[in-house]
N, CA, C and O atoms as CSV, one atom per row, in Angstrom:
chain,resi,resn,atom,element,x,y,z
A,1,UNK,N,N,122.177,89.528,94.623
A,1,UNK,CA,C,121.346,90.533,95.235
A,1,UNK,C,C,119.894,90.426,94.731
A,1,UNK,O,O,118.925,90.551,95.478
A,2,UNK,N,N,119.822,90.209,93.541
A,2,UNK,CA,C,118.128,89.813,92.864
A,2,UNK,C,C,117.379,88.769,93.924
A,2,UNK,O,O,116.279,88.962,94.442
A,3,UNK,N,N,118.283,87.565,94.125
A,3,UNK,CA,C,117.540,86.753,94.606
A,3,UNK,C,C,116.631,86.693,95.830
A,3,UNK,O,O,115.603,86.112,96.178
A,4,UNK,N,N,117.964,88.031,96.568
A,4,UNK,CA,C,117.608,88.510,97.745
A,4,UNK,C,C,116.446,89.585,97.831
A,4,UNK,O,O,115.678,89.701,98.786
A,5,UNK,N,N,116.445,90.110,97.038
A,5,UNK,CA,C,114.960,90.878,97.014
A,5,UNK,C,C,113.961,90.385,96.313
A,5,UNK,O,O,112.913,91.030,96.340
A,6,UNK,N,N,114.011,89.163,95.530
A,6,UNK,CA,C,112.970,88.732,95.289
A,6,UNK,C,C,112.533,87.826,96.361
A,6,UNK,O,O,111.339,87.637,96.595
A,7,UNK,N,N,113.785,87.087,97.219
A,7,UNK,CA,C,113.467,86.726,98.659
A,7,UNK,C,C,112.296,87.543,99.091
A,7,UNK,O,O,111.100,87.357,98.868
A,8,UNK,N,N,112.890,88.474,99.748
A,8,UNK,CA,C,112.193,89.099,100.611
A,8,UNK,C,C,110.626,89.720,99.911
A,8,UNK,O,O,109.597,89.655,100.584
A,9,UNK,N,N,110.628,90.218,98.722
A,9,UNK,CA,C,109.297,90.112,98.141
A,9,UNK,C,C,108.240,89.113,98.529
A,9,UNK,O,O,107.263,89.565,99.125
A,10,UNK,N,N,108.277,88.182,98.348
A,10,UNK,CA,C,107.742,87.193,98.401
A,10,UNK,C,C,107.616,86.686,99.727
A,10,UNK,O,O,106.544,86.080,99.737
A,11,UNK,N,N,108.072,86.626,100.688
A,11,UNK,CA,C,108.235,86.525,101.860
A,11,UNK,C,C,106.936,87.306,102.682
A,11,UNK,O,O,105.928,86.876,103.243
A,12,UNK,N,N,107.512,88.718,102.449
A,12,UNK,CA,C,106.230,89.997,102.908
A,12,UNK,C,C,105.364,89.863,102.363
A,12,UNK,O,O,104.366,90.075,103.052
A,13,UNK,N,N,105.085,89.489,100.996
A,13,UNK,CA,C,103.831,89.688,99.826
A,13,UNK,C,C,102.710,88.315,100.611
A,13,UNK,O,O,101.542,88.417,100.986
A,14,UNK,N,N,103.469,87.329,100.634
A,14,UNK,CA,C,102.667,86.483,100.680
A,14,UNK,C,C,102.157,85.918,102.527
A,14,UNK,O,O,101.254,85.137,102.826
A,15,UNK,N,N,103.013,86.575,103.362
A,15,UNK,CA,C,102.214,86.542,104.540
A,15,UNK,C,C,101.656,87.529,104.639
A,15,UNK,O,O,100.938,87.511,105.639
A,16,UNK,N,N,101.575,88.995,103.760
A,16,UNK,CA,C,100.676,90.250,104.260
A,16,UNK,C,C,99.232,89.833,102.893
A,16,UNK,O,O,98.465,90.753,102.609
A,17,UNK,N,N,99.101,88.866,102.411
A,17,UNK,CA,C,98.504,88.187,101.911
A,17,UNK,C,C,96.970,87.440,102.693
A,17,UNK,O,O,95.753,87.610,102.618
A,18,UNK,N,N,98.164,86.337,103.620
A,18,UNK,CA,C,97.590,85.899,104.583
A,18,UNK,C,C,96.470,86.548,105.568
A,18,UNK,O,O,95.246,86.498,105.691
A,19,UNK,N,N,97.948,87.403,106.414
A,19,UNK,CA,C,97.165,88.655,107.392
A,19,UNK,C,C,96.169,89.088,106.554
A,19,UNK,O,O,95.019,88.741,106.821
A,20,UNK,N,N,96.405,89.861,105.476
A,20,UNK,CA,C,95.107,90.756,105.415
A,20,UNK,C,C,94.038,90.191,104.682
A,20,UNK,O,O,93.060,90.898,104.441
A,21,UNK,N,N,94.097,88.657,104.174
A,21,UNK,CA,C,92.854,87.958,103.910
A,21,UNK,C,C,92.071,87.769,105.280
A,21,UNK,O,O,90.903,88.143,105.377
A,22,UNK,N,N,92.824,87.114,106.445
A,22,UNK,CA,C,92.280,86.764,107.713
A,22,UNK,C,C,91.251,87.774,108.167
A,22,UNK,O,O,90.122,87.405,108.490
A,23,UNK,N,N,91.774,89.574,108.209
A,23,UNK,CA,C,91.251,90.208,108.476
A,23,UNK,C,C,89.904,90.877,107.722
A,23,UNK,O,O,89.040,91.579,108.247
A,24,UNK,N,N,89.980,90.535,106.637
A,24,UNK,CA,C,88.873,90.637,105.631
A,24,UNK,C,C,87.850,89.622,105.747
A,24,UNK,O,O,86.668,89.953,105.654
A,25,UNK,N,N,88.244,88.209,105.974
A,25,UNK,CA,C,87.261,87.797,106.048
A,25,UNK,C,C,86.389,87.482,107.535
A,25,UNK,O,O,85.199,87.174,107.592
A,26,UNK,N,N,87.423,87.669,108.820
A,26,UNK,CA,C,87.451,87.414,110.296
A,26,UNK,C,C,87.300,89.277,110.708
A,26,UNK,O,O,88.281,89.481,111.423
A,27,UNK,N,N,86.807,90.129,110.611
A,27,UNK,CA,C,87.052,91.446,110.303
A,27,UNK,C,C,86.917,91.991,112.418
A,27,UNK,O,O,87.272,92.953,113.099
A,28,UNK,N,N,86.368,90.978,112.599
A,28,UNK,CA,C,86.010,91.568,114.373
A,28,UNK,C,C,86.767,90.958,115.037
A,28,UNK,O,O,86.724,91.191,116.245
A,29,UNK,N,N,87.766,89.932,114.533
A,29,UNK,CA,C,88.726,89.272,115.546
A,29,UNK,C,C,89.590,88.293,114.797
A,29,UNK,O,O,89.631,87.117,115.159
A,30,UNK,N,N,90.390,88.799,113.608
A,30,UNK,CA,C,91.346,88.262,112.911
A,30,UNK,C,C,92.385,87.247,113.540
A,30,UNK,O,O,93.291,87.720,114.226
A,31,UNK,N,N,92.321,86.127,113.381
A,31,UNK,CA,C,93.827,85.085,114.153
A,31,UNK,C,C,93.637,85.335,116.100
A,31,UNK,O,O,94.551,85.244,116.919
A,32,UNK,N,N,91.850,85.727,116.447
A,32,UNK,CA,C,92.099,86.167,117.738
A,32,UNK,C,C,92.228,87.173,118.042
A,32,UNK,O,O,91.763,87.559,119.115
A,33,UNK,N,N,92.953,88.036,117.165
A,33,UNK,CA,C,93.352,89.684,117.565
A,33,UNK,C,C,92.007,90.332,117.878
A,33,UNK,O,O,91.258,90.323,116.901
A,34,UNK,N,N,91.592,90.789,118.772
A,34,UNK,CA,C,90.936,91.500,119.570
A,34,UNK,C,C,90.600,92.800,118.999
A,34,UNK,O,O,91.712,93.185,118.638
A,35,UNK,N,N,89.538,93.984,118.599
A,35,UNK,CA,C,89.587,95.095,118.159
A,35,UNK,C,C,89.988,96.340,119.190
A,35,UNK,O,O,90.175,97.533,118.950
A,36,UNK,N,N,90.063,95.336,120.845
A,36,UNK,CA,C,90.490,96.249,121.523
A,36,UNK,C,C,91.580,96.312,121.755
A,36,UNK,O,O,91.903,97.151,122.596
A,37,UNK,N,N,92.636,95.483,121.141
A,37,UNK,CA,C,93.965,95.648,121.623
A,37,UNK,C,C,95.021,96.874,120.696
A,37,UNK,O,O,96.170,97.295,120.833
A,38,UNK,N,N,93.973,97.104,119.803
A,38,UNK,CA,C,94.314,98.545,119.030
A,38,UNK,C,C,93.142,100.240,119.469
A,38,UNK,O,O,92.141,100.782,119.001
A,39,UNK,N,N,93.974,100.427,120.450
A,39,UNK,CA,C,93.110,101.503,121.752
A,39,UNK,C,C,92.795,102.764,120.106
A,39,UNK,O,O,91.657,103.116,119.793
A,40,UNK,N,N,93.937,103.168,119.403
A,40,UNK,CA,C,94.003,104.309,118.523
A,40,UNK,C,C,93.807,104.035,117.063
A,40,UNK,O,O,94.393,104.877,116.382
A,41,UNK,N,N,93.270,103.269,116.471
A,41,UNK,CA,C,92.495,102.227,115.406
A,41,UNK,C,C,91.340,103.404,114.580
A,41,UNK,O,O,90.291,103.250,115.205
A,42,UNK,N,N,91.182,104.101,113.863
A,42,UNK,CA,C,89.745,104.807,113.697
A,42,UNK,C,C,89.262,104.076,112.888
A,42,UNK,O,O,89.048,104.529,111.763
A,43,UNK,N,N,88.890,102.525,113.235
A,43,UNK,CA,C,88.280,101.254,112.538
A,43,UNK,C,C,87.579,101.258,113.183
A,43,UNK,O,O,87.817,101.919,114.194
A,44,UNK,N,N,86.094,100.485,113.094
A,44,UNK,CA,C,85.210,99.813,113.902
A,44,UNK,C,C,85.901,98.398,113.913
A,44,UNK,O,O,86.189,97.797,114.948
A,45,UNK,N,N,86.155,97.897,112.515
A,45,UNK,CA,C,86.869,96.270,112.410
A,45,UNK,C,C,88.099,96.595,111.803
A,45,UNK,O,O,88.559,97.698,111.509
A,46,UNK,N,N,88.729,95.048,111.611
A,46,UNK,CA,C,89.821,95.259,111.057
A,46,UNK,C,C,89.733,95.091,109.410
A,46,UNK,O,O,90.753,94.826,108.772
A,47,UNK,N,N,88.502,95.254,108.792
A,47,UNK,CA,C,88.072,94.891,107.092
A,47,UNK,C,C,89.539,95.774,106.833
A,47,UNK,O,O,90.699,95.377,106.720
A,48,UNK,N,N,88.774,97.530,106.783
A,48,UNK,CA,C,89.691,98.269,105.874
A,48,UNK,C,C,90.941,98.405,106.127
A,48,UNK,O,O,91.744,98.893,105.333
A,49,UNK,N,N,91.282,97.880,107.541
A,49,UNK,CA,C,93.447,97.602,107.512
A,49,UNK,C,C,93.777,95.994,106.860
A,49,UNK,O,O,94.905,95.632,106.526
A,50,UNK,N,N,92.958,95.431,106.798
A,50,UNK,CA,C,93.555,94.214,106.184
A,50,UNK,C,C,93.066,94.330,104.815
A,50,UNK,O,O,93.617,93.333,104.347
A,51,UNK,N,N,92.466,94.806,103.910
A,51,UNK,CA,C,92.645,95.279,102.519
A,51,UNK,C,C,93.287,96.045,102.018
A,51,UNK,O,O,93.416,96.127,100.797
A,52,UNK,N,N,93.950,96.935,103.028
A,52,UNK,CA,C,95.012,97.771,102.364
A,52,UNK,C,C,96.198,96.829,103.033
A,52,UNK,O,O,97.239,97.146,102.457
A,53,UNK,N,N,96.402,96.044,103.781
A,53,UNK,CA,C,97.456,94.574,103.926
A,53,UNK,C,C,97.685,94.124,102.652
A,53,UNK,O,O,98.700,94.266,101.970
A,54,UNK,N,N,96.750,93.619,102.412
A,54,UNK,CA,C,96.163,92.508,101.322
A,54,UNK,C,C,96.906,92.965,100.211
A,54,UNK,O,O,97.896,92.402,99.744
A,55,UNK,N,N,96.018,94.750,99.522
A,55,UNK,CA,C,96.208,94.819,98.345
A,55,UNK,C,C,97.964,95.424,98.460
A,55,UNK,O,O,98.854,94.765,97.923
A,56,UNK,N,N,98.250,96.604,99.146
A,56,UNK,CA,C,99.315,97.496,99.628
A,56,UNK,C,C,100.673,96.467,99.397
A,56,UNK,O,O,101.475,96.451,98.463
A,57,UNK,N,N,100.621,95.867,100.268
A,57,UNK,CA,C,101.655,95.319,101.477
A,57,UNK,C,C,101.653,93.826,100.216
A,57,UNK,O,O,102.573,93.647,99.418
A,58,UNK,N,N,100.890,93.271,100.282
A,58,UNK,CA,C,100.690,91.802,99.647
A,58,UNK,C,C,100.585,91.616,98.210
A,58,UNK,O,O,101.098,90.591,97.762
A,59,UNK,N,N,99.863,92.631,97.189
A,59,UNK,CA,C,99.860,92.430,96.108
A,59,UNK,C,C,101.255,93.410,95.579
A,59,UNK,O,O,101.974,93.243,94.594
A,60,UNK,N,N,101.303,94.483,96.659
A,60,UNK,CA,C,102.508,95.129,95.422
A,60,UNK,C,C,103.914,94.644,95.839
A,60,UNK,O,O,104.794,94.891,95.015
A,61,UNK,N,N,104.332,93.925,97.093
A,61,UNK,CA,C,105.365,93.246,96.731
A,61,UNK,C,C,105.329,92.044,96.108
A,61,UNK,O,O,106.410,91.644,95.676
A,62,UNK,N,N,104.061,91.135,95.893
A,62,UNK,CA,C,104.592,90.082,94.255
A,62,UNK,C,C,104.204,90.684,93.065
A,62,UNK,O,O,104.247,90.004,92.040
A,63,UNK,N,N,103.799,91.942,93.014
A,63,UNK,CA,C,103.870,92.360,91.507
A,63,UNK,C,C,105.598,92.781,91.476
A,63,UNK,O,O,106.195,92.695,90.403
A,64,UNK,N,N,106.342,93.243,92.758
A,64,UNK,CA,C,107.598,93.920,92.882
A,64,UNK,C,C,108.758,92.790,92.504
A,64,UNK,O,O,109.888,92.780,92.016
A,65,UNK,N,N,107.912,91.966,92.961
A,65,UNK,CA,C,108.938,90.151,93.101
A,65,UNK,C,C,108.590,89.929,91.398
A,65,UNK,O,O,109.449,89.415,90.682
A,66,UNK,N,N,107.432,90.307,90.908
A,66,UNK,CA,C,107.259,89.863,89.550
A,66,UNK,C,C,108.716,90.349,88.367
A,66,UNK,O,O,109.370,89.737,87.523
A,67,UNK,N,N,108.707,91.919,88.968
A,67,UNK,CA,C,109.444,93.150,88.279
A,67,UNK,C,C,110.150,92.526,88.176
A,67,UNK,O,O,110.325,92.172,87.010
A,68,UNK,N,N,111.246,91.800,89.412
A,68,UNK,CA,C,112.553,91.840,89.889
A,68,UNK,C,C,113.067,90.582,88.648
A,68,UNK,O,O,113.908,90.533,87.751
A,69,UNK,N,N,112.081,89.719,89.180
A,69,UNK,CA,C,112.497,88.432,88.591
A,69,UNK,C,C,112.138,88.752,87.010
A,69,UNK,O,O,112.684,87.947,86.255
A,70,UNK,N,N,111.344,89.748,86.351
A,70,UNK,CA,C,111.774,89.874,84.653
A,70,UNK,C,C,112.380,90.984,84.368
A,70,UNK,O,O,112.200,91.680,83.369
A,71,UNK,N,N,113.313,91.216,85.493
A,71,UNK,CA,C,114.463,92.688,85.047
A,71,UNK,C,C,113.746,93.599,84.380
A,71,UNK,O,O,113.847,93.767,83.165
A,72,UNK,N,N,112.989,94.233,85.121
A,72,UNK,CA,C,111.873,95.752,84.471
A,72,UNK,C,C,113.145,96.652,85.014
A,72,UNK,O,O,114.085,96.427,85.777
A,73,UNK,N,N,112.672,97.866,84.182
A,73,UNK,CA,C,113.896,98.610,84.866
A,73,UNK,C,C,113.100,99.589,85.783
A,73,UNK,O,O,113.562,100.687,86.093
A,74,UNK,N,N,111.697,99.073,86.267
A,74,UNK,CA,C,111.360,99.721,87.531
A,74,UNK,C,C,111.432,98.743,88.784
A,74,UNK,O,O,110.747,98.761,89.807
A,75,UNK,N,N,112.351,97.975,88.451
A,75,UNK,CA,C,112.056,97.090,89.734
A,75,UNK,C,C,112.854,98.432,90.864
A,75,UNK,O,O,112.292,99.117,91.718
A,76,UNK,N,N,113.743,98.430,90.608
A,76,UNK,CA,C,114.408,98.964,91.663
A,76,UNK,C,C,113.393,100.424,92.569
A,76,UNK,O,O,113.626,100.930,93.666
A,77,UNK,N,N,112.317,100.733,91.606
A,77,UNK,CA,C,111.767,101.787,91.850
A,77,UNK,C,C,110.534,101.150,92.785
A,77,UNK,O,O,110.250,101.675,93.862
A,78,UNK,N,N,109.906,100.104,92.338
A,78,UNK,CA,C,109.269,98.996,92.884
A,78,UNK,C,C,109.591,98.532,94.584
A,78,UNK,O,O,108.955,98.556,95.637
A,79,UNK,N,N,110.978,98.107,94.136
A,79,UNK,CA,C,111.786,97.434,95.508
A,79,UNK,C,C,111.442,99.373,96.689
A,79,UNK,O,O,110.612,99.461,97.594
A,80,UNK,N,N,112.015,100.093,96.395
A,80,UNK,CA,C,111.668,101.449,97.155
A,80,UNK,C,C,110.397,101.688,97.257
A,80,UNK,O,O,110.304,102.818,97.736
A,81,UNK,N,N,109.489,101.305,97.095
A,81,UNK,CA,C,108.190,101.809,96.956
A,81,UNK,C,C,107.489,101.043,98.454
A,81,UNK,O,O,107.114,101.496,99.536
A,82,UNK,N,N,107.564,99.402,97.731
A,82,UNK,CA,C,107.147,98.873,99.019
A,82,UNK,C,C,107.889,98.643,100.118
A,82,UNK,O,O,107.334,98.342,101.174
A,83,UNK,N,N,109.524,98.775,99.997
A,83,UNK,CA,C,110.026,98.928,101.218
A,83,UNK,C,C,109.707,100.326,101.950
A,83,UNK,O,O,109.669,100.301,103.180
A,84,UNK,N,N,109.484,101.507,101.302
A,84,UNK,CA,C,109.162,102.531,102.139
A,84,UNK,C,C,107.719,102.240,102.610
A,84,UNK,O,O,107.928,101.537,103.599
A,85,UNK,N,N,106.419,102.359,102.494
A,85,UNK,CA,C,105.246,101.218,102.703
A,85,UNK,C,C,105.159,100.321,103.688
A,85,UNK,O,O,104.120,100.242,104.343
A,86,UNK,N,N,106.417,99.375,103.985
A,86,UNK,CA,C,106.263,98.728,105.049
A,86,UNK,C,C,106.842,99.586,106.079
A,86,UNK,O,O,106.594,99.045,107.157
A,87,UNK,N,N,107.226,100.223,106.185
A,87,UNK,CA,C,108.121,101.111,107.427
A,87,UNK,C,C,107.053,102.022,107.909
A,87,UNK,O,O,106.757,101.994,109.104
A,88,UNK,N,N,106.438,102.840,107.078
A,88,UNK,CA,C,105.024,103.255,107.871
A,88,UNK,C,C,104.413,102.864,107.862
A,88,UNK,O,O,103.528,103.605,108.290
A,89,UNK,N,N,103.868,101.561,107.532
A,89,UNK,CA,C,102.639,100.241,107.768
A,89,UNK,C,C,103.169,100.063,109.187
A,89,UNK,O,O,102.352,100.161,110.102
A,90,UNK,N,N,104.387,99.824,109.458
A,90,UNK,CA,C,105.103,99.170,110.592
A,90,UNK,C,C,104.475,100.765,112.132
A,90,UNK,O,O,103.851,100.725,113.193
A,91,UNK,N,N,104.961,101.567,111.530
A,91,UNK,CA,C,104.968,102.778,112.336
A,91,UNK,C,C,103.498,103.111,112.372
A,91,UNK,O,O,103.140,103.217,113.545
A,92,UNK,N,N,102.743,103.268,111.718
A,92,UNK,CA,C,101.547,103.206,112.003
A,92,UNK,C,C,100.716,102.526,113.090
A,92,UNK,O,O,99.973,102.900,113.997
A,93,UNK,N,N,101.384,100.795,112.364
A,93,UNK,CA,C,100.634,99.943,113.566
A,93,UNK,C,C,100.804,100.294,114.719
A,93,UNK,O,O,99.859,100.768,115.350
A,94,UNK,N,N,102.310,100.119,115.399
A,94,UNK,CA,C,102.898,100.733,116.707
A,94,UNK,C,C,102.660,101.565,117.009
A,94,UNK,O,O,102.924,101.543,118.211
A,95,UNK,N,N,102.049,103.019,116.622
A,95,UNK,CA,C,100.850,104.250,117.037
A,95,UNK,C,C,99.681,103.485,117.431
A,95,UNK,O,O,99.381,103.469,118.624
A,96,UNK,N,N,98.735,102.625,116.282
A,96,UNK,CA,C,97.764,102.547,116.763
A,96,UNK,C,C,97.562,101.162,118.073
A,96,UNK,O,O,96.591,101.068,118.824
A,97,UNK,N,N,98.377,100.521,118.050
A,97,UNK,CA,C,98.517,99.451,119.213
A,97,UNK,C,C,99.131,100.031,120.539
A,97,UNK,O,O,99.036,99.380,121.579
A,98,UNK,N,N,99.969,101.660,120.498
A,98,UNK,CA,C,100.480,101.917,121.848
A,98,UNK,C,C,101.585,100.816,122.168
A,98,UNK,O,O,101.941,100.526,123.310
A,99,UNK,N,N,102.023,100.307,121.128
A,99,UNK,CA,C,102.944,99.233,121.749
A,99,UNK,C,C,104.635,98.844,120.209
A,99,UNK,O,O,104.858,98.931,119.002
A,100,UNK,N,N,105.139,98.527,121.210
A,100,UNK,CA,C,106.549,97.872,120.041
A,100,UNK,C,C,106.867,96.615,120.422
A,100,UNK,O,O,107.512,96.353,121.437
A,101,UNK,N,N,106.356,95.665,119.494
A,101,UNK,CA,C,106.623,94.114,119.806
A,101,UNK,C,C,108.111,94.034,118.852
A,101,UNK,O,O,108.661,94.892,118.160
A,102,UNK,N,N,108.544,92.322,119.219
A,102,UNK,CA,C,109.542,92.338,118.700
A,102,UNK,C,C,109.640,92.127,116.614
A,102,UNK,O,O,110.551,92.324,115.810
A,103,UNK,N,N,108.182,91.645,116.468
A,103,UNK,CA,C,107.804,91.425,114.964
A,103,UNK,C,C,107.983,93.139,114.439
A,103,UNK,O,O,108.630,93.406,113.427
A,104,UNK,N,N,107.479,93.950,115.078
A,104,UNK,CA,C,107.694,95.176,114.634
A,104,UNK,C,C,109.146,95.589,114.325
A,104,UNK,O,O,109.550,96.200,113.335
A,105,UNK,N,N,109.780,95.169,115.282
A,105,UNK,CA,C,111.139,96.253,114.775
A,105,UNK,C,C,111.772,94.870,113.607
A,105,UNK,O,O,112.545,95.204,112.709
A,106,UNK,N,N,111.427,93.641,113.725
A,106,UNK,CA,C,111.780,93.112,112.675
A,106,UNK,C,C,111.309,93.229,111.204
A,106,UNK,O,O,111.939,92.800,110.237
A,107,UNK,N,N,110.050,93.903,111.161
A,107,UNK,CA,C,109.384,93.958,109.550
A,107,UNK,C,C,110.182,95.426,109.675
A,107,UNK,O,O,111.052,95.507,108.807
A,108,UNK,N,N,110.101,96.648,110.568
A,108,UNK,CA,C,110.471,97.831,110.015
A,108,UNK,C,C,112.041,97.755,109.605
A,108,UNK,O,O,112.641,98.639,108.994
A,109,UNK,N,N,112.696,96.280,110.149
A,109,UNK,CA,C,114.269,96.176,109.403
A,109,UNK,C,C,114.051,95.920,108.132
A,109,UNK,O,O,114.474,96.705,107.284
A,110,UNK,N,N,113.229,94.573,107.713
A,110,UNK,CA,C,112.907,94.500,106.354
A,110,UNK,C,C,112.484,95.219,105.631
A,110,UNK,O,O,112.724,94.991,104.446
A,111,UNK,N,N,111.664,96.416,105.976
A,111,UNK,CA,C,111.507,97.321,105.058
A,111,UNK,C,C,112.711,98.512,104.828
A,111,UNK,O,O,112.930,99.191,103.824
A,112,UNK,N,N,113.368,98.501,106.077
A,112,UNK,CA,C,114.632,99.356,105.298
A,112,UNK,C,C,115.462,98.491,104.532
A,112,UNK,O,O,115.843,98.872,103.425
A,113,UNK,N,N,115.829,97.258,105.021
A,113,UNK,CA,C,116.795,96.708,103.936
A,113,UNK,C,C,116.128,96.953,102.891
A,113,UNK,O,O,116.856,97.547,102.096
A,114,UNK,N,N,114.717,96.734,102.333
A,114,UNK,CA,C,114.060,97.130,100.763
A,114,UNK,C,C,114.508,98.500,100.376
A,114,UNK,O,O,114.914,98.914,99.290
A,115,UNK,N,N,114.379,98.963,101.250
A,115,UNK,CA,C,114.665,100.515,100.556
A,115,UNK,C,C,116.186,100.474,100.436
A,115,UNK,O,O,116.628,101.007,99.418
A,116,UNK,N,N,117.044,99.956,101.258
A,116,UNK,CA,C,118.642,100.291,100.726
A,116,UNK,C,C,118.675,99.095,99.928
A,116,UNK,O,O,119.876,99.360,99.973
A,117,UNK,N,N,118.615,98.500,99.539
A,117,UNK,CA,C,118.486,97.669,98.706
A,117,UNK,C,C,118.227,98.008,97.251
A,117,UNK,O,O,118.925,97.750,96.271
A,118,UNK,N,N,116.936,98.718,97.340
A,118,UNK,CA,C,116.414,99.577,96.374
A,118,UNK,C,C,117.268,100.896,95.743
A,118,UNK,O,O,117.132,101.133,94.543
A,119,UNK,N,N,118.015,101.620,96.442
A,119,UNK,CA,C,118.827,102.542,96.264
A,119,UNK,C,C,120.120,101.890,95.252
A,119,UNK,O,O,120.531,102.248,94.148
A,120,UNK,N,N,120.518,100.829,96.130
A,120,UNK,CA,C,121.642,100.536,95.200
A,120,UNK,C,C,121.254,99.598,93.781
A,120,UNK,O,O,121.904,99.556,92.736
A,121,UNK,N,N,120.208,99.003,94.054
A,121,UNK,CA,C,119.615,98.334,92.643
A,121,UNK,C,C,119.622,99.941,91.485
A,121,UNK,O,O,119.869,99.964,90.279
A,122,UNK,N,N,119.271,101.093,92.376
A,122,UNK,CA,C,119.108,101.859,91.126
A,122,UNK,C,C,120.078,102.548,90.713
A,122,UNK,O,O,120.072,102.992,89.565
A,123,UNK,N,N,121.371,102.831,91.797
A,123,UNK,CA,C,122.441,102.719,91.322
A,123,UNK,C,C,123.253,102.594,90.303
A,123,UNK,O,O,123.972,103.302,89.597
A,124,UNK,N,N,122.831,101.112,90.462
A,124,UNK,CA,C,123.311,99.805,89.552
A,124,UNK,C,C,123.095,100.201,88.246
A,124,UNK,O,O,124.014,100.289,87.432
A,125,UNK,N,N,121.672,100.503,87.938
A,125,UNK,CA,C,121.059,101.169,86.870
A,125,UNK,C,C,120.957,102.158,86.362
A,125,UNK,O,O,120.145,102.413,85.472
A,126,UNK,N,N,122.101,103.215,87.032
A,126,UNK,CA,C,121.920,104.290,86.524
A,126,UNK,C,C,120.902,105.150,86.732
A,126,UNK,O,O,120.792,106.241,86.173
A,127,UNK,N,N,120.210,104.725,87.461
A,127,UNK,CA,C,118.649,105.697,87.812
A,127,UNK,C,C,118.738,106.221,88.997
A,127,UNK,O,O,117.577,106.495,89.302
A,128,UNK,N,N,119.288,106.460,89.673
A,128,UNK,CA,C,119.440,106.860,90.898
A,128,UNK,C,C,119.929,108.451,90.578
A,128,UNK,O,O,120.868,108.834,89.880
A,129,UNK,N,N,119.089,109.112,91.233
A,129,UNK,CA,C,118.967,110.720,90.777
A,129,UNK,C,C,121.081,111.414,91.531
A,129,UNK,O,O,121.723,112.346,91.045
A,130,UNK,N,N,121.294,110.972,92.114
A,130,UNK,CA,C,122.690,111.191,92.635
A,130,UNK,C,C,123.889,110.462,91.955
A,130,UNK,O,O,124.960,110.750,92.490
A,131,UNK,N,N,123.992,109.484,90.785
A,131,UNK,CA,C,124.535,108.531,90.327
A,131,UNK,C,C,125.784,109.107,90.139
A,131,UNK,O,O,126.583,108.221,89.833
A,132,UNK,N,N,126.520,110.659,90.207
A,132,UNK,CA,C,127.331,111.316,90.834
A,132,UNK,C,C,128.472,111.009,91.560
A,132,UNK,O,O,129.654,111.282,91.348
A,133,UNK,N,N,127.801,110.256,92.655
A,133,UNK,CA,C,128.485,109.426,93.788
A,133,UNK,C,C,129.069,107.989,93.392
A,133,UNK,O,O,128.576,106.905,93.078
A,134,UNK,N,N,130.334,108.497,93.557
A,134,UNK,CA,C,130.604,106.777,93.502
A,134,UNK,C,C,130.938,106.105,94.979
A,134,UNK,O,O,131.492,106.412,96.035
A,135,UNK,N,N,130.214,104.942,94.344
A,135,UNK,CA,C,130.114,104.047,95.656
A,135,UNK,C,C,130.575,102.599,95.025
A,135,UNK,O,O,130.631,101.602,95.746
């Protein structure tokens, strides 16, 4: 299960990396993307959504991938953090684009698997405020 969320860490970290360098430095038309194809955007460019990509989305899942892989005992708190993060990154976008592509409902899966993922990592650990429950 580690491997698998450090999978997926790294995976998200380092293409929301990508994205939100593109948009930082391409800020009026990132990879092509158009500033009009986001009608509900309260951006002029795309600078300040691709720095909170960048830092949000990209730096805190490989600091999360960092956790995982030296057994902190906040990874699991980590793994929940940015999986909840991508699910309204995800929901956000799809407000401000007026639209649901198929990449969308695939990152908002990856971010729930982070979060159940995350639940039972803390489980595991005893940190899970319900640990009550056996599962």
């Amino acid at each position: 299960m580690r491997k698998l969320i450090i999978g997926l860490h790294l995976f998200i970290g380092i293409g929301a990396l990508f994205g939100g360098s593109m948009a930082m430095l391409f800020p009026e038309a990132p990879m092509g993307i158009d500033i009009s194809t986001m009608p509900n955007m309260p951006f002029a460019s795309f600078f300040i959504p691709g720095l909170l990509l960048f830092a949000v989305m990209g730096l805190g899942n490989l600091v999360a991938a960092i956790m995982n892989w030296k057994k902190s005992w906040l990874s699991g708190y980590a793994t929940g953090v940015t999986g909840g993060a991508l699910v309204v990154w995800i929901i956000v976008q799809c407000f401000m684009i007026s639209a649901i592509e198929v990449l969308h409902i695939i990152f908002f899966a990856l971010g729930a698997v982070q979060g159940l993922l995350a639940l039972i990592q803390l489980h595991k650990q005893r940190l899970f405020p319900f640990n009550s429950i056996n599962i």
